[in-house]
N, C-alpha and C positions, 0 to 999 in steps of 0.2 A: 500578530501571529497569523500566521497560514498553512490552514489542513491541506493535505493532497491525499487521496484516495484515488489508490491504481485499478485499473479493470482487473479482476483475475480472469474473464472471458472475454476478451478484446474479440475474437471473430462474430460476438453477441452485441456485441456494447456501441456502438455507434455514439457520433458527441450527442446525436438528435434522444438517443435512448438513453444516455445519461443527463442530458439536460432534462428529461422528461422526469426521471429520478429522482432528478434533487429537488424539480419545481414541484415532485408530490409530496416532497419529504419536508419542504419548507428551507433548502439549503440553500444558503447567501453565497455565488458563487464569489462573492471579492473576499470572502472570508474560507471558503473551502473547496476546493477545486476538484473535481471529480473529473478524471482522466483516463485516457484511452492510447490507442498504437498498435505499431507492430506486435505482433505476440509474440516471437522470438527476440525484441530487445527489452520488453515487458519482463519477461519471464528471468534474463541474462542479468538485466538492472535487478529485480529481485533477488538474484544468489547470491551477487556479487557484492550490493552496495549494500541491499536491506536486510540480508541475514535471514531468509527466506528457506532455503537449503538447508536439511536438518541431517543431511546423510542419505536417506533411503533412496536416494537417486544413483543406476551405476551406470548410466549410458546406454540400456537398451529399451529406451522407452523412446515414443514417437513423441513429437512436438506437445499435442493435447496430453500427455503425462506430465510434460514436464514442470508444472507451476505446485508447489506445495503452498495451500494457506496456510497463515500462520498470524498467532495471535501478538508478535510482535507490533508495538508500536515506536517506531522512533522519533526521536527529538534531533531537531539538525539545527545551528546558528546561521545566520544570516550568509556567513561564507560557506554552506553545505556540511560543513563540519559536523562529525556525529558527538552529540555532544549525555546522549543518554539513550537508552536501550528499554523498553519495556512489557508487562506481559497485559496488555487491554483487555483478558477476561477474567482478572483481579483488581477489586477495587482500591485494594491499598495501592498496588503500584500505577494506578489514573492518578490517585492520591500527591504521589511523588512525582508525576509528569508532571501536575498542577503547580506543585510548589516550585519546579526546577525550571519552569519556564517562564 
C-alpha cells in the first residue's frame, strides 16, 4: 500500500519543505509520499480525478481560489482504478477504507 498526499499550497510547499514535514511528523516516505507541482495541474488533477470540486466554483475566481479541500479520501488499485471513495473525517468510513484495502 501507498499514501500520496497532494500539496494544497504548492507555491508554499517546496520537496525540501515537504520533506521537512514528514521527517518532523515521522513519515516513511517508501510508504507515503508527500507531493508537490504545478498548481494549475495540482488543482485540474484534483477536480477532475479526485472528486475535489463540490460546485461552488463558476469561473470567476483567480488561480489561488481555485483548490477546494475536501475531506475525501480515495482508494485506487494498482492500475489507478478508482476502486472506493471516502469521507476521512469519519471514523467508520477509515473503518471501511481499512477493510477494502
Amino acid at each position: 500500500m501507498l499514501l500520496v498526499s497532494y500539496s494544497v499550497a504548492p507555491r508554499y510547499d517546496s520537496v525540501a519543505v515537504l520533506n521537512e514535514f514528514g521527517s518532523d511528523r515521522g513519515i516513511k516516505s517508501d510508504r507515503w509520499k508527500l507531493v508537490t507541482g504545478d498548481e494549475q495541474t495540482i488543482y485540474r488533477l484534483a477536480r477532475n480525478s479526485y472528486f475535489a470540486d463540490d460546485g461552488r466554483l463558476d469561473g470567476s475566481h483567480t488561480s489561488a481560489d481555485l483548490f477546494l479541500h475536501t475531506e475525501k479520501v480515495l482508494l485506487l488499485d494498482e492500475n489507478g482504478r478508482l476502486r472506493g471513495v471516502y469521507n476521512g473525517s469519519l471514523y467508520l468510513e477509515i473503518e471501511k477504507l481499512i477493510v477494502d484495502i
